[in-house]
HTML snippet that shows the backbone in 3Dmol.js (N, CA, C, O; Angstrom):
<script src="https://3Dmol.org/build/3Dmol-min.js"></script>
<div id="view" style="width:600px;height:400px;position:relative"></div>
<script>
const pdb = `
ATOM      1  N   UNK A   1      16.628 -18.124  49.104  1.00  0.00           N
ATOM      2  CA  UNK A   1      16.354 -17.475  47.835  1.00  0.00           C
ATOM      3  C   UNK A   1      16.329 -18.501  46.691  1.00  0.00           C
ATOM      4  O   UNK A   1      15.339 -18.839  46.042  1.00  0.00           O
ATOM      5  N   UNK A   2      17.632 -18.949  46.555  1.00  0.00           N
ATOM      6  CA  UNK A   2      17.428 -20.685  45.676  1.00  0.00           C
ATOM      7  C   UNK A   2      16.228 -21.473  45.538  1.00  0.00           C
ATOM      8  O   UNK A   2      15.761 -21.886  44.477  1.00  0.00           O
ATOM      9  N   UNK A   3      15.658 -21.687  46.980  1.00  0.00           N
ATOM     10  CA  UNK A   3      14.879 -22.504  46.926  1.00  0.00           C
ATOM     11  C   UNK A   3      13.678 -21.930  46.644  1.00  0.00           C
ATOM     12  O   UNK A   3      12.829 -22.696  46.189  1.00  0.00           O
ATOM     13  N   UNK A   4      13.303 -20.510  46.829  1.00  0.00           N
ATOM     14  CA  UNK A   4      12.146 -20.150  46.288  1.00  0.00           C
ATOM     15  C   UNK A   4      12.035 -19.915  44.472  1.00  0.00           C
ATOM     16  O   UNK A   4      10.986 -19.525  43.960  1.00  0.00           O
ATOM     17  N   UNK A   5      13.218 -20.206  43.699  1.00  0.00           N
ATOM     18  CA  UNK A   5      13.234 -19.803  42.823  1.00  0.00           C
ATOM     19  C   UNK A   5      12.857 -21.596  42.040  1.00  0.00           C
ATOM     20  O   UNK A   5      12.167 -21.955  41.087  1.00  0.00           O
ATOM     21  N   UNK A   6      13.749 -22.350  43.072  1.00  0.00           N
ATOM     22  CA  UNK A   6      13.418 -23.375  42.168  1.00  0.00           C
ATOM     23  C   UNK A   6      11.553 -24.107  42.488  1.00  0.00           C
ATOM     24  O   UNK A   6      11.142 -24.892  41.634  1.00  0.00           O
ATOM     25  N   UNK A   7      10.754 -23.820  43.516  1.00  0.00           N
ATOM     26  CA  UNK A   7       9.692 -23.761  43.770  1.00  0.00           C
ATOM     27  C   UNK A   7       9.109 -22.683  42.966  1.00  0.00           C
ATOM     28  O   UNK A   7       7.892 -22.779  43.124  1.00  0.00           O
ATOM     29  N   UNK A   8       9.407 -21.569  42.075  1.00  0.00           N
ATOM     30  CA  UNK A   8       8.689 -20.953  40.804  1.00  0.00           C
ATOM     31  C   UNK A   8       8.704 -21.462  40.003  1.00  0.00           C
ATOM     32  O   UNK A   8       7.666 -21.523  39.344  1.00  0.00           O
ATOM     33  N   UNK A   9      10.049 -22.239  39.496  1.00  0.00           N
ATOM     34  CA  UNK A   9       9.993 -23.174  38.455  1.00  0.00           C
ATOM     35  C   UNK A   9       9.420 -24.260  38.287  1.00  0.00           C
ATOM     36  O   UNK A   9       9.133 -24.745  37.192  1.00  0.00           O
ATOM     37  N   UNK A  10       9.143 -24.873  39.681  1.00  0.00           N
ATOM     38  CA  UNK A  10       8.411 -25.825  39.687  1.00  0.00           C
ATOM     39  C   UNK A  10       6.733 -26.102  39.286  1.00  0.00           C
ATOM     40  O   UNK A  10       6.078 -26.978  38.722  1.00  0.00           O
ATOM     41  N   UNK A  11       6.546 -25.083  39.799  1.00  0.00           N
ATOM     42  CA  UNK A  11       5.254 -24.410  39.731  1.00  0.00           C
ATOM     43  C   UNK A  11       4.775 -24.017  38.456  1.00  0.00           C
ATOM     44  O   UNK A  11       3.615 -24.280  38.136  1.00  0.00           O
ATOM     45  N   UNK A  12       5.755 -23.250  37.484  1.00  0.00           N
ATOM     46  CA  UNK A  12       5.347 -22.862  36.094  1.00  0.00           C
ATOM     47  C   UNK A  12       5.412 -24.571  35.228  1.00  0.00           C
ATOM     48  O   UNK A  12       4.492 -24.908  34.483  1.00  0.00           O
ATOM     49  N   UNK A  13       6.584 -25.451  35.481  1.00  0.00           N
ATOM     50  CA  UNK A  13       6.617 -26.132  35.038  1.00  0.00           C
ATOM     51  C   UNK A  13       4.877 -27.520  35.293  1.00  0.00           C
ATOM     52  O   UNK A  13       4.414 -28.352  34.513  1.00  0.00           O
ATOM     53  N   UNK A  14       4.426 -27.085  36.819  1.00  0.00           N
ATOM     54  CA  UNK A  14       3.195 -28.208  36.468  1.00  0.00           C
ATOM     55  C   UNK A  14       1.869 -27.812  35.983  1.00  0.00           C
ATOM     56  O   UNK A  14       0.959 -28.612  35.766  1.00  0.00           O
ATOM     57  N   UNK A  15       1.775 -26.135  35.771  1.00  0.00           N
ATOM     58  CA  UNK A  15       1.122 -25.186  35.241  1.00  0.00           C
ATOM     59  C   UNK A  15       0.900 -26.185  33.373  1.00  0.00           C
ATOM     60  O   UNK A  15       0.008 -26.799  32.787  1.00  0.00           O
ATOM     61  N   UNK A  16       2.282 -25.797  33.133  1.00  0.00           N
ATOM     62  CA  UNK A  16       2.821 -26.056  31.583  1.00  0.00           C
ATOM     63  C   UNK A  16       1.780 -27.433  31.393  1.00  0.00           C
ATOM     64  O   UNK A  16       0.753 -27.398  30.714  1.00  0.00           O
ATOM     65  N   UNK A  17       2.338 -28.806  32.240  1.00  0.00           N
ATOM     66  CA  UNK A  17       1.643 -29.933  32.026  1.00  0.00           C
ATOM     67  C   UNK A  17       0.137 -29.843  32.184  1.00  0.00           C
ATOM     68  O   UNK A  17      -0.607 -30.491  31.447  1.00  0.00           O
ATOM     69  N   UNK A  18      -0.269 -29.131  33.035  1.00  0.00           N
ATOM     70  CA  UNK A  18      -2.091 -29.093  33.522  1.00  0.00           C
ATOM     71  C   UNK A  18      -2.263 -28.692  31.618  1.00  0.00           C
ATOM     72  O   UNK A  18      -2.878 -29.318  30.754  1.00  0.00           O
ATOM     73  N   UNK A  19      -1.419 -27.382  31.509  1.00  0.00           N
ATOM     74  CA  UNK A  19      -2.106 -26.863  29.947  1.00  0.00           C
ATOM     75  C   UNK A  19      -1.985 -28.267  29.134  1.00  0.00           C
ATOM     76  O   UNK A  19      -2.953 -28.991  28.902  1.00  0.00           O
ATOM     77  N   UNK A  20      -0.843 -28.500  28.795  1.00  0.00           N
ATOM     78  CA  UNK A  20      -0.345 -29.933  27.595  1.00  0.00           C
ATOM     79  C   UNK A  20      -1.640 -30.577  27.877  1.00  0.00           C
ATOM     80  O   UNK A  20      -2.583 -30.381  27.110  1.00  0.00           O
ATOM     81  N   UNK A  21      -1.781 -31.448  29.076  1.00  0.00           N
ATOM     82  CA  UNK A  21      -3.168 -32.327  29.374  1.00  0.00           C
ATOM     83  C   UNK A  21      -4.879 -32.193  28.553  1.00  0.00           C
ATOM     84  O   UNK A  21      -5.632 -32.907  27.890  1.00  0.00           O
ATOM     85  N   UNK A  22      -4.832 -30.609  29.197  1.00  0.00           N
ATOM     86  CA  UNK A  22      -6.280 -30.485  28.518  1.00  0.00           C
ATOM     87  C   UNK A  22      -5.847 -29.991  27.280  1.00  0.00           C
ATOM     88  O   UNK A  22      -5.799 -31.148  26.863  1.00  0.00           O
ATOM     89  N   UNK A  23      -5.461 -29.288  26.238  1.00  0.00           N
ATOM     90  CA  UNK A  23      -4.679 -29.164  25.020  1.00  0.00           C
ATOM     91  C   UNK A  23      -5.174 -30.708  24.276  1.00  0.00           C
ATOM     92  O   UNK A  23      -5.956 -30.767  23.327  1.00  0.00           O
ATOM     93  N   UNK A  24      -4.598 -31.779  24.869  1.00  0.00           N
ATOM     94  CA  UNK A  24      -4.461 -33.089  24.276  1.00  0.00           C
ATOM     95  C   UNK A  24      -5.453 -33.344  24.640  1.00  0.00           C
ATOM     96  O   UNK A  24      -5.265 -34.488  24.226  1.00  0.00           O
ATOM     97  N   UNK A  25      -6.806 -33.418  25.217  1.00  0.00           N
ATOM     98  CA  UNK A  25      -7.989 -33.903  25.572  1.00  0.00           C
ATOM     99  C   UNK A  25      -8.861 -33.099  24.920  1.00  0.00           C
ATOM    100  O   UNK A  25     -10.006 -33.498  24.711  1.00  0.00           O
ATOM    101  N   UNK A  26      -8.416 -31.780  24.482  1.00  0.00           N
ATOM    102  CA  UNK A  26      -9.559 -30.938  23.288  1.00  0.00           C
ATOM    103  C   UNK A  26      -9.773 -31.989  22.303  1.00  0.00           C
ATOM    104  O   UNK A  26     -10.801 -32.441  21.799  1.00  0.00           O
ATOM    105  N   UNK A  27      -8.246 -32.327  22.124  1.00  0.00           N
ATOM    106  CA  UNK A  27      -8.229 -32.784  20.739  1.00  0.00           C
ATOM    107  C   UNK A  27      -8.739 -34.019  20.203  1.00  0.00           C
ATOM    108  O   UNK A  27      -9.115 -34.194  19.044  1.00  0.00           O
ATOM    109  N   UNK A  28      -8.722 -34.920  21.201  1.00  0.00           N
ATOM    110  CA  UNK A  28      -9.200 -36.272  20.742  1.00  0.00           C
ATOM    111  C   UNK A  28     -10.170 -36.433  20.227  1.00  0.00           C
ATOM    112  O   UNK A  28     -10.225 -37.400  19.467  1.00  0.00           O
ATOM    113  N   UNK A  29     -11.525 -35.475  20.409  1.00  0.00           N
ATOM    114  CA  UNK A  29     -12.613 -35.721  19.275  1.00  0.00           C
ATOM    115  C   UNK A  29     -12.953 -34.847  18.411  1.00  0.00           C
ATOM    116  O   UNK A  29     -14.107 -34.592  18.069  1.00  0.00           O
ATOM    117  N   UNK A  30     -11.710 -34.221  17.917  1.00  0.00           N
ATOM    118  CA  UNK A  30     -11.800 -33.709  16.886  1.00  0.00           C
ATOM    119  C   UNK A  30     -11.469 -34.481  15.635  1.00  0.00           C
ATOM    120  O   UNK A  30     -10.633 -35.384  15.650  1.00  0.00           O
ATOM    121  N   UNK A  31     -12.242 -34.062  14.369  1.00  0.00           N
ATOM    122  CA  UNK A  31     -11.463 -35.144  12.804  1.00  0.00           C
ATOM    123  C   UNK A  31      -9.994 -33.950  12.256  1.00  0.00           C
ATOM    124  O   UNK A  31      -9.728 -32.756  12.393  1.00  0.00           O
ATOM    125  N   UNK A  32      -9.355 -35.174  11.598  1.00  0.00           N
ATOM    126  CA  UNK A  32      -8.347 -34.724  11.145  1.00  0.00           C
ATOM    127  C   UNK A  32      -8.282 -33.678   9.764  1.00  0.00           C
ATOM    128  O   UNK A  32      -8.496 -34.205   8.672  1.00  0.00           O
ATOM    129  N   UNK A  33      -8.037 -32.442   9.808  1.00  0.00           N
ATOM    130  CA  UNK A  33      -8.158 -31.650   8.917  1.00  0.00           C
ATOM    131  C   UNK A  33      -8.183 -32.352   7.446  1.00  0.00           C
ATOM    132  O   UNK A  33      -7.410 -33.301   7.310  1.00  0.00           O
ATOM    133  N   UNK A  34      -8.957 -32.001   6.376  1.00  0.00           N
ATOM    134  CA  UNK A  34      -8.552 -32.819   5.031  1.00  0.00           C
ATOM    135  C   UNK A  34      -7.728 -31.963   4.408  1.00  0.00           C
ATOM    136  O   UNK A  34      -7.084 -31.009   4.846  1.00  0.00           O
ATOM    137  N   UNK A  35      -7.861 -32.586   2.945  1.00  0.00           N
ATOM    138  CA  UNK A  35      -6.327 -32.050   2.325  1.00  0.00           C
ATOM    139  C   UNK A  35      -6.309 -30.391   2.258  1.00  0.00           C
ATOM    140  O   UNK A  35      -5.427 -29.676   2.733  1.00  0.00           O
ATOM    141  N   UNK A  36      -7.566 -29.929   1.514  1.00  0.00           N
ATOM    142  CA  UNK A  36      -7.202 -28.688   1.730  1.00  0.00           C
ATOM    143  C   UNK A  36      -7.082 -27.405   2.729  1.00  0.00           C
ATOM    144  O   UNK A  36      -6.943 -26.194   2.554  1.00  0.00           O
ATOM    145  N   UNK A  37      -7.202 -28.247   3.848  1.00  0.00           N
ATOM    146  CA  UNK A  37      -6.758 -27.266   5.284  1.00  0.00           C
ATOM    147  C   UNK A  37      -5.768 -27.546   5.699  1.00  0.00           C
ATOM    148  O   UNK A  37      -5.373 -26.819   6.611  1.00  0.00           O
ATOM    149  N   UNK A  38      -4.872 -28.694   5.280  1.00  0.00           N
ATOM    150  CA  UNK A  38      -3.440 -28.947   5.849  1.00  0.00           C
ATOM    151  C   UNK A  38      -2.115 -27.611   5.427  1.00  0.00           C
ATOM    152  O   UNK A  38      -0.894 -27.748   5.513  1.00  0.00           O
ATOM    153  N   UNK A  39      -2.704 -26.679   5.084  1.00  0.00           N
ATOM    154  CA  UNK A  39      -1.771 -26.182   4.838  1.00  0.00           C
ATOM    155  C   UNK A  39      -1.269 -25.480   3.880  1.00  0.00           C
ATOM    156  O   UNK A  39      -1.973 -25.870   2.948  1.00  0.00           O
ATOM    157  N   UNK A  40      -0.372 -24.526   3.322  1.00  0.00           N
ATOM    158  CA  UNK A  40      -0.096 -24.045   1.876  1.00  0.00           C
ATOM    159  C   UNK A  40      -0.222 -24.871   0.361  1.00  0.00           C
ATOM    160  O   UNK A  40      -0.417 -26.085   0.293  1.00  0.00           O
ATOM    161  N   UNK A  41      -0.132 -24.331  -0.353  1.00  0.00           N
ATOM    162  CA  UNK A  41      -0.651 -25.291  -1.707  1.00  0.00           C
ATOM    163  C   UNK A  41       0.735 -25.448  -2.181  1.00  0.00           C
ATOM    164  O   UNK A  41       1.395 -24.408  -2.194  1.00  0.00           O
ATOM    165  N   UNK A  42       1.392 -26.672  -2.625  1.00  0.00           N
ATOM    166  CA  UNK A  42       2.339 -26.924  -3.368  1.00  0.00           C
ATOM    167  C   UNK A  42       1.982 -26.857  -4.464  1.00  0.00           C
ATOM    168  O   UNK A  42       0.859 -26.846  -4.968  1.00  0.00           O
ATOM    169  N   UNK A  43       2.985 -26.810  -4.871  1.00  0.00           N
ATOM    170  CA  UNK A  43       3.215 -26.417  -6.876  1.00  0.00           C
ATOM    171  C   UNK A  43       3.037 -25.370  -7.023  1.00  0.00           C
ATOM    172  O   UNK A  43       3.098 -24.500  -6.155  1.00  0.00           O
ATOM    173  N   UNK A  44       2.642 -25.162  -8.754  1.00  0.00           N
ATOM    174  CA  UNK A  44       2.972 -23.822  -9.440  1.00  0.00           C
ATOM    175  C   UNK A  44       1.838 -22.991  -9.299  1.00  0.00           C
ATOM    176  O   UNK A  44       0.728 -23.510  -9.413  1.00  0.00           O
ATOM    177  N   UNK A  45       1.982 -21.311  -8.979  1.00  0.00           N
ATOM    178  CA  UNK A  45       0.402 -20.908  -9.130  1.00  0.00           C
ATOM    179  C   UNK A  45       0.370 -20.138 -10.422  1.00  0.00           C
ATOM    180  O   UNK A  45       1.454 -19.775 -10.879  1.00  0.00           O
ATOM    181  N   UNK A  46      -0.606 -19.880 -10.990  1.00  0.00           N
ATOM    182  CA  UNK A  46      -0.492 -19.221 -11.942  1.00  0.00           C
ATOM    183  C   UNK A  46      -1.570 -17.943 -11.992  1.00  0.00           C
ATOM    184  O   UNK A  46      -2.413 -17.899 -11.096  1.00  0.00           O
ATOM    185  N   UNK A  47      -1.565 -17.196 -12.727  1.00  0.00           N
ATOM    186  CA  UNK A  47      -2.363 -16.232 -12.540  1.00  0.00           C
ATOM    187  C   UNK A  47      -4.046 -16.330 -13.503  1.00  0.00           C
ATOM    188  O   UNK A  47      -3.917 -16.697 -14.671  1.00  0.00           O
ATOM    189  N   UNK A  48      -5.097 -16.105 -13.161  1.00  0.00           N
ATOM    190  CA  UNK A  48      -6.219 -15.877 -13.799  1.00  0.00           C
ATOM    191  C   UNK A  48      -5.964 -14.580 -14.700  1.00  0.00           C
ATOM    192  O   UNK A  48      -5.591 -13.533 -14.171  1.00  0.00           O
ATOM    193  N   UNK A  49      -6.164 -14.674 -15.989  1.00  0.00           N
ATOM    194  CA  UNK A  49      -6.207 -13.369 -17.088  1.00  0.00           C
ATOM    195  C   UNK A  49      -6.951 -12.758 -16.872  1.00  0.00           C
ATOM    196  O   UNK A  49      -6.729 -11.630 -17.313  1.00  0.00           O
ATOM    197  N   UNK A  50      -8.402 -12.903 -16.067  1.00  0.00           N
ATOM    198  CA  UNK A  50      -9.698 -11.782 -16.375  1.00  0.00           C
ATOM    199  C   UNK A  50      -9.877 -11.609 -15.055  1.00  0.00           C
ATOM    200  O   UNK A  50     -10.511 -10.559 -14.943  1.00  0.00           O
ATOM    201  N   UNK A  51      -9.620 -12.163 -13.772  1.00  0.00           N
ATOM    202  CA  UNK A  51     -10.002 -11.650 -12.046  1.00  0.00           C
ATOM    203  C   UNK A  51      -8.966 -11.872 -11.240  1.00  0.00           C
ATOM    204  O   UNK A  51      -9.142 -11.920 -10.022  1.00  0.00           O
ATOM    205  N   UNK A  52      -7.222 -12.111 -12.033  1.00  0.00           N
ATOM    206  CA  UNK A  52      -6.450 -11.660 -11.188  1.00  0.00           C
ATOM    207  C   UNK A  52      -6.514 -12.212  -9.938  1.00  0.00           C
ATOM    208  O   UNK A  52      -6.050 -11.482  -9.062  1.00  0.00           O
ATOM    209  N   UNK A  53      -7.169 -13.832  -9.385  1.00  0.00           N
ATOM    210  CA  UNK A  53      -6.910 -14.511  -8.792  1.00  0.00           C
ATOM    211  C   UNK A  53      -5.879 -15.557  -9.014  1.00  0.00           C
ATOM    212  O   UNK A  53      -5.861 -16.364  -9.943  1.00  0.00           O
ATOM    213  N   UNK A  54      -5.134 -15.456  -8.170  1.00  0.00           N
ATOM    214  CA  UNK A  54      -4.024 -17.031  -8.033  1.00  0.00           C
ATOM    215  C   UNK A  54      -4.605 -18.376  -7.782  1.00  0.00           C
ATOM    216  O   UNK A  54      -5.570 -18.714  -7.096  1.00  0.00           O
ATOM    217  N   UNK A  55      -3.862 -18.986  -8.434  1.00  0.00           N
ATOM    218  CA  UNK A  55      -4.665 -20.733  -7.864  1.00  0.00           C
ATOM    219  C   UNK A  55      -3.435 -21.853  -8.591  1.00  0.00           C
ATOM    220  O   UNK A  55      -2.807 -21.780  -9.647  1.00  0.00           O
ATOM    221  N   UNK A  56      -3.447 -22.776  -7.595  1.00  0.00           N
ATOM    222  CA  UNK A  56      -2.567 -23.520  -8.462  1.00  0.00           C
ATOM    223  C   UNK A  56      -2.893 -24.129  -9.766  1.00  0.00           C
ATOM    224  O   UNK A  56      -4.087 -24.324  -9.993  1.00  0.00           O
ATOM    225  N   UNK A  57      -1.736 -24.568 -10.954  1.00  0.00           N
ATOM    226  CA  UNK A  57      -1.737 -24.503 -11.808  1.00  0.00           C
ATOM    227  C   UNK A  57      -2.515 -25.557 -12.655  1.00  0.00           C
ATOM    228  O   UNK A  57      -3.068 -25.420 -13.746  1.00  0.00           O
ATOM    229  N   UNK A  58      -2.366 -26.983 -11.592  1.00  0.00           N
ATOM    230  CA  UNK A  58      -2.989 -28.422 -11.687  1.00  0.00           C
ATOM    231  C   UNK A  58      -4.657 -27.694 -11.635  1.00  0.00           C
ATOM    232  O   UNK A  58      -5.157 -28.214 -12.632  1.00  0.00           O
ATOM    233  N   UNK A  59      -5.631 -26.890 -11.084  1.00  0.00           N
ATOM    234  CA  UNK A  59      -6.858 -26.913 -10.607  1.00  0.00           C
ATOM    235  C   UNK A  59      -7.208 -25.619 -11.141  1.00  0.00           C
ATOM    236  O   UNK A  59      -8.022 -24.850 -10.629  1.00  0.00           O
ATOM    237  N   UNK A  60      -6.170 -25.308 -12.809  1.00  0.00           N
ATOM    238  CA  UNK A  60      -6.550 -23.808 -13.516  1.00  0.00           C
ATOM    239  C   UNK A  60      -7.659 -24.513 -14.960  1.00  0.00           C
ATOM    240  O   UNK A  60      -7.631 -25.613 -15.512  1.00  0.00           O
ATOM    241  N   UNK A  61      -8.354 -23.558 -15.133  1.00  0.00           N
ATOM    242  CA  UNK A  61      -8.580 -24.013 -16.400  1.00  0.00           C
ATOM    243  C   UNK A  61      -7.607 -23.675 -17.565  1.00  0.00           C
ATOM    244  O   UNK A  61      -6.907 -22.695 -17.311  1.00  0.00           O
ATOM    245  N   UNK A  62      -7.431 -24.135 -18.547  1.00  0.00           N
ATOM    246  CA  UNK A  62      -5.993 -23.913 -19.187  1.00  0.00           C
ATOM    247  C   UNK A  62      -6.687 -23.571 -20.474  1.00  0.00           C
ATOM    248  O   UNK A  62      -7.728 -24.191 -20.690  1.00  0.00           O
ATOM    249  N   UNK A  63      -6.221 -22.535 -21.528  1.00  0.00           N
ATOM    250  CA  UNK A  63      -6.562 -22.308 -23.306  1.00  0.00           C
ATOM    251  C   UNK A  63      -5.517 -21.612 -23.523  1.00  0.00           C
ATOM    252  O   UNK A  63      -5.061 -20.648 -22.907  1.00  0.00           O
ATOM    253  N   UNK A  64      -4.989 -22.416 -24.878  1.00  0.00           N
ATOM    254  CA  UNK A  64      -4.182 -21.975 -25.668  1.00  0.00           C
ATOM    255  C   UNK A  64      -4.681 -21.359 -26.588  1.00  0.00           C
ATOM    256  O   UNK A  64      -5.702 -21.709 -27.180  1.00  0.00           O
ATOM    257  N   UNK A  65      -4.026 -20.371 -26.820  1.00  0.00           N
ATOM    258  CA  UNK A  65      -4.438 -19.077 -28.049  1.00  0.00           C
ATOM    259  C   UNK A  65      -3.464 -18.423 -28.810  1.00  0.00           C
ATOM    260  O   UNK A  65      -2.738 -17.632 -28.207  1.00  0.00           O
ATOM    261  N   UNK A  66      -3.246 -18.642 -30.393  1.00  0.00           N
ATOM    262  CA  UNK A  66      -2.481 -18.186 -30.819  1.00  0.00           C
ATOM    263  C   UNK A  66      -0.718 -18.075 -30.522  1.00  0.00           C
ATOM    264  O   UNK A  66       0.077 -17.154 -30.709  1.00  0.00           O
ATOM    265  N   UNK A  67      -0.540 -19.587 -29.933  1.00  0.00           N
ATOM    266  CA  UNK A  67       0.649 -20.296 -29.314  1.00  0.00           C
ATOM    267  C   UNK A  67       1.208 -19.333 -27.799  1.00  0.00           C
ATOM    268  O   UNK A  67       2.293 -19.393 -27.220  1.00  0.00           O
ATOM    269  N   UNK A  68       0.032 -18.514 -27.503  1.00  0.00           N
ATOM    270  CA  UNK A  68      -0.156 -18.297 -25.860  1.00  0.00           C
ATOM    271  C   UNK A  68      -0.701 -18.894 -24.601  1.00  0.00           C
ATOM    272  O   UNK A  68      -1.886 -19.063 -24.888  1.00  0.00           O
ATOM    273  N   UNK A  69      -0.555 -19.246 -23.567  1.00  0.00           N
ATOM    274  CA  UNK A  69      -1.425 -19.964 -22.457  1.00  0.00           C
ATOM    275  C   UNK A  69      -2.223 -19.021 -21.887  1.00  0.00           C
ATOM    276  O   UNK A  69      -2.036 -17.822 -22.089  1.00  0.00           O
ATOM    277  N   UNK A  70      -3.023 -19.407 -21.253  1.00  0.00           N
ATOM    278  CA  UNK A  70      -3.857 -18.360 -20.570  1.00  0.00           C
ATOM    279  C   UNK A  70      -4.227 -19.175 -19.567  1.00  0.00           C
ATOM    280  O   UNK A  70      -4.135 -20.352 -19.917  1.00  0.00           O
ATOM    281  N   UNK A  71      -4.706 -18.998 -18.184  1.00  0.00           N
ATOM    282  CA  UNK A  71      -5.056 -19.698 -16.843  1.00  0.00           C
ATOM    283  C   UNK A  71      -6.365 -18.676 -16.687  1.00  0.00           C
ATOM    284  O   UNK A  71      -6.607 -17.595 -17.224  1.00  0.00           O
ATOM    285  N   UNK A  72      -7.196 -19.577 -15.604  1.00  0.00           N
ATOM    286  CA  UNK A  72      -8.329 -19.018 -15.665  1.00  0.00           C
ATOM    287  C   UNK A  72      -8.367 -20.195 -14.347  1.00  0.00           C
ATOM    288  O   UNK A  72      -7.724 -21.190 -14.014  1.00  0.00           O
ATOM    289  N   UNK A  73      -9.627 -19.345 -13.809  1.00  0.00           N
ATOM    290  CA  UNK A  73     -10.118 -20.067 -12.567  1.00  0.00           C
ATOM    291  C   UNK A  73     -11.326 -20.400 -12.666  1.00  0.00           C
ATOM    292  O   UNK A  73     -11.699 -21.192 -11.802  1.00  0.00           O
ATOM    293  N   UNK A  74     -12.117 -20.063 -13.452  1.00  0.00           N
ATOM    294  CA  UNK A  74     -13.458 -21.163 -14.112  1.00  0.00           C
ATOM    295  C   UNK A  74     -13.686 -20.911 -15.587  1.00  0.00           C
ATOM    296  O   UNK A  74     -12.961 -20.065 -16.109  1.00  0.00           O
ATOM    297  N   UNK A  75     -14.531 -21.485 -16.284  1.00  0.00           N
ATOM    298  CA  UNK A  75     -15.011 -21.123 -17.371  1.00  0.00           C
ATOM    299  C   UNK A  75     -15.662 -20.128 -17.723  1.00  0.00           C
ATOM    300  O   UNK A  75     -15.821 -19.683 -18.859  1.00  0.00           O
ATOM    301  N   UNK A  76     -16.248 -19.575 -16.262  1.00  0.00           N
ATOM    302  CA  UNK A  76     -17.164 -18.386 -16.896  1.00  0.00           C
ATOM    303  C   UNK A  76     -16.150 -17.032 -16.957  1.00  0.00           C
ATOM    304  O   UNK A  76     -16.263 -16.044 -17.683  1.00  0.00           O
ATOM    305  N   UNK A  77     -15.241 -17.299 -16.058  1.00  0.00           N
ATOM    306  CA  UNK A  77     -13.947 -15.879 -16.324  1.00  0.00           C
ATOM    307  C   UNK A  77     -12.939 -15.991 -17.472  1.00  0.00           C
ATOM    308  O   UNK A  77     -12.351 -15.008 -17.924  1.00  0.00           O
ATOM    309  N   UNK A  78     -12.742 -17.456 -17.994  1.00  0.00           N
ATOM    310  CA  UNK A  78     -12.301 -17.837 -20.047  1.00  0.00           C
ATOM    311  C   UNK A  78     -13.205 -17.168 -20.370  1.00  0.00           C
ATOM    312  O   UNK A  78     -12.859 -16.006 -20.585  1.00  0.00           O
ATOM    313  N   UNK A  79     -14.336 -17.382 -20.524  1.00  0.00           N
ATOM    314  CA  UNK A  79     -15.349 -16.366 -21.935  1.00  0.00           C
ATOM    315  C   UNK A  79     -15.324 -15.283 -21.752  1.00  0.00           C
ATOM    316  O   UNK A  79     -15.504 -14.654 -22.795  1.00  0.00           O
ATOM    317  N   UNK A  80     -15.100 -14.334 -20.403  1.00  0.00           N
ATOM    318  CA  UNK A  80     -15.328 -12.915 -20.148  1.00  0.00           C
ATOM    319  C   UNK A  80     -14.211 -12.684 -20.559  1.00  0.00           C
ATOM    320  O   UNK A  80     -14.252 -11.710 -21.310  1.00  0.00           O
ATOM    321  N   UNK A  81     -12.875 -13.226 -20.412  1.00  0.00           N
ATOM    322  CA  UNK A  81     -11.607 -12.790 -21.277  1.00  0.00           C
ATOM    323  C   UNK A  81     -12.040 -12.644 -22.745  1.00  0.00           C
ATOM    324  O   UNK A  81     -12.348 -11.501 -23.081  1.00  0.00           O
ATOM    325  N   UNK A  82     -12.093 -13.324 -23.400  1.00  0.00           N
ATOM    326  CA  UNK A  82     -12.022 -13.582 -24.315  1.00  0.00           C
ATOM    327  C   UNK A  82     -13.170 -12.860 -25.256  1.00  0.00           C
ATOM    328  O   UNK A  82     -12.915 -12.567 -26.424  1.00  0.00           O
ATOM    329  N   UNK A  83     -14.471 -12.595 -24.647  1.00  0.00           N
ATOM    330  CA  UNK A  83     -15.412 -11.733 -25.446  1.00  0.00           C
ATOM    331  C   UNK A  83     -14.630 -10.429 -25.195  1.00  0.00           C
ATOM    332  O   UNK A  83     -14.545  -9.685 -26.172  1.00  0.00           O
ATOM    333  N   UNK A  84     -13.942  -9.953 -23.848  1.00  0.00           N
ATOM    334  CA  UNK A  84     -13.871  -8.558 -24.051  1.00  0.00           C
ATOM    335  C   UNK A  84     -12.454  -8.306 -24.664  1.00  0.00           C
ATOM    336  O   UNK A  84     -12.156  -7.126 -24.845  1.00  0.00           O
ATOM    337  N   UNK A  85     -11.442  -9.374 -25.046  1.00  0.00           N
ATOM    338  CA  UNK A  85     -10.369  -9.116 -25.713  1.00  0.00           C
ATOM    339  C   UNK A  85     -10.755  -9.948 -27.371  1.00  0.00           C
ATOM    340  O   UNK A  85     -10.078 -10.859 -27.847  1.00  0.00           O
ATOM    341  N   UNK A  86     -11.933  -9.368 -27.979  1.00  0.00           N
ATOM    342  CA  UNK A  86     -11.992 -10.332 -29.346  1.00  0.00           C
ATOM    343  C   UNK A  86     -11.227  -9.218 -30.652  1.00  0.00           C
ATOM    344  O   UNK A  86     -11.560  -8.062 -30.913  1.00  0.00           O
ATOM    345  N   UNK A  87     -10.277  -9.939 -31.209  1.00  0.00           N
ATOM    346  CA  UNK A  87     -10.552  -8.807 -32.008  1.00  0.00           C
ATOM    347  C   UNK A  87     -10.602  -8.153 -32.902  1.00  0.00           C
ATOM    348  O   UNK A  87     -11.097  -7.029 -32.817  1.00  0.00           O
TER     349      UNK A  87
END
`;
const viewer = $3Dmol.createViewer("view");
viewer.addModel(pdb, "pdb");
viewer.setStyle({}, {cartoon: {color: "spectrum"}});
viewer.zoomTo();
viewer.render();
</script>
């Protein structure tokens, strides 16, 4: 009984390596992800005023108004704020 158990283990265990092997042979000609697929965004996010998208805070467009900040995720969603809050 022992010995058939440690001959299952054996078995799952050269299973495991056959996978690891080709796993590591997908990979070799693949390129290395760039920065923005490595992963979650560090730093601060802030919110867009007019479409309520997140984005970090470094890659917001930024206007101060009336000693308020406002974040924005392009220029064309700053002017749509701002024409429809004129006032």
């Amino acid at each position: 009984m022992i010995r058939a158990l440690f001959r299952l283990v054996f078995i799952v265990f050269v299973l495991y390596l056959i996978y690891a092997v080709v796993r590591f042979f997908q990979t070799i000609g693949k390129s290395m992800p760039s920065r923005n697929e490595q992963g979650p965004v560090q730093g601060t996010m802030v919110k867009d005023e007019f479409c309520n998208m997140y984005l970090p805070r470094n890659e917001a467009v930024r206007e101060v108004r009336d000693g308020r900040e406002y974040f924005f995720c392009s220029d064309e969603c700053r002017k749509k704020f701002f024409e429809a809050n004129k006032p």
